[in-house]
C-alpha positions, 0 to 999 in steps of 0.5 A: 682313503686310498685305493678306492677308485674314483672317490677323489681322494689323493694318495696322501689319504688326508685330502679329498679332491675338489673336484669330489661330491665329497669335498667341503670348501672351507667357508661352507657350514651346515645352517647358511642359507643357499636360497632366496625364499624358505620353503613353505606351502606354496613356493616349492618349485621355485625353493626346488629349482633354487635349491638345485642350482646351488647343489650343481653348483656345488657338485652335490646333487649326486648326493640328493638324486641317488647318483652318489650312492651312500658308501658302505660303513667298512668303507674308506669314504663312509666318513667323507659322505656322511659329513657331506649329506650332514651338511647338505641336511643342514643346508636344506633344513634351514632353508624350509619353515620351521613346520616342513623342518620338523617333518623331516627331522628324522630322515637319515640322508639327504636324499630321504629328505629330498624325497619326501618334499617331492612326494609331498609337495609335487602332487599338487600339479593341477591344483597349482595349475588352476591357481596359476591359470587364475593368476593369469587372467587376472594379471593386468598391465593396469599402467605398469610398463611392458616390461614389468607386465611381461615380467610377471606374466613370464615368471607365471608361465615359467611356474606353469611349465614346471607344474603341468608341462606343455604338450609338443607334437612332433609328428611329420616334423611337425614342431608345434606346442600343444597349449598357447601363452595367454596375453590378457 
């Protein structure tokens, strides 16, 4: 491990540096669960901005947006890599139905994995923004408080956002967003 630039190793060859994609904290291991739903047919992007959060925080997305390039098999830190994009498999896999699971099976990094779940999923951006414009018109207060309305109707909008984002005229300094919030 020695001698590769910036691969986070120490000089003693053995210890990979914490602050190294390729560092694996000690309580980590491959099937816990890192989000709060499974993927499953519907919830994509809110499993993909979970799911990306918990590998930023762990200093792993490189690992899944390509930044951290698979090291070379005569390299020092082929090892290294493939525990870490095993153990980020192990984390994505158990966070997905058992179905999306069996899709990916053969996907030999991570990244692979990554994706296809965008390819596959991402595509529905305007039949995803039809049902979520439905769910906004018929979302109603009907003696919720505001904040709890609110609250819903925010989470939509969010989701909305992510689907089909909003278009934002700049033209003449100009800052105005294409496309109103709706408060039914």
């Amino acid at each position: 491990m020695t001698g590769e630039k910036g691969d986070g190793s120490k000089k003693d060859g053995d210890v990979i540096d914490a602050n190294s994609p390729f560092y694996i904290h000690p309580p980590d291991y491959p099937k816990q669960m890192q989000v709060n739903d499974v993927l499953n047919d519907n919830n994509f992007n809110e499993w993909k901005q979970e799911m990306t959060n918990f590998l930023f925080a762990k200093n792993k997305i490189g690992l899944v947006d390509g930044s951290v390039k698979k090291s070379e098999s005569t390299s020092l830190m082929y090892m290294a890599w493939m525990r870490v994009d095993a153990m980020i498999k192990g984390w994505m896999t158990t966070a997905m139905e058992k179905d999306i699971q069996t899709s990916v099976r053969y996907a030999n990094t991570s990244a692979e994995i990554w994706k296809d779940l965008e390819e596959r999923f991402e595509k529905e951006g305007a039949p995803r923004a039809y049902e979520l414009k439905q769910s906004l018109n018929a979302t109603r207060q009907d003696g919720s408080s505001v904040s709890s309305y609110y609250t819903k109707l925010k989470s939509v909008w969010d989701e909305l956002q992510l689907v089909l984002p909003m278009t934002r005229c700049t033209c003449d300094g100009c800052d105005y967003e294409l496309g109103k919030k709706l408060i039914l």
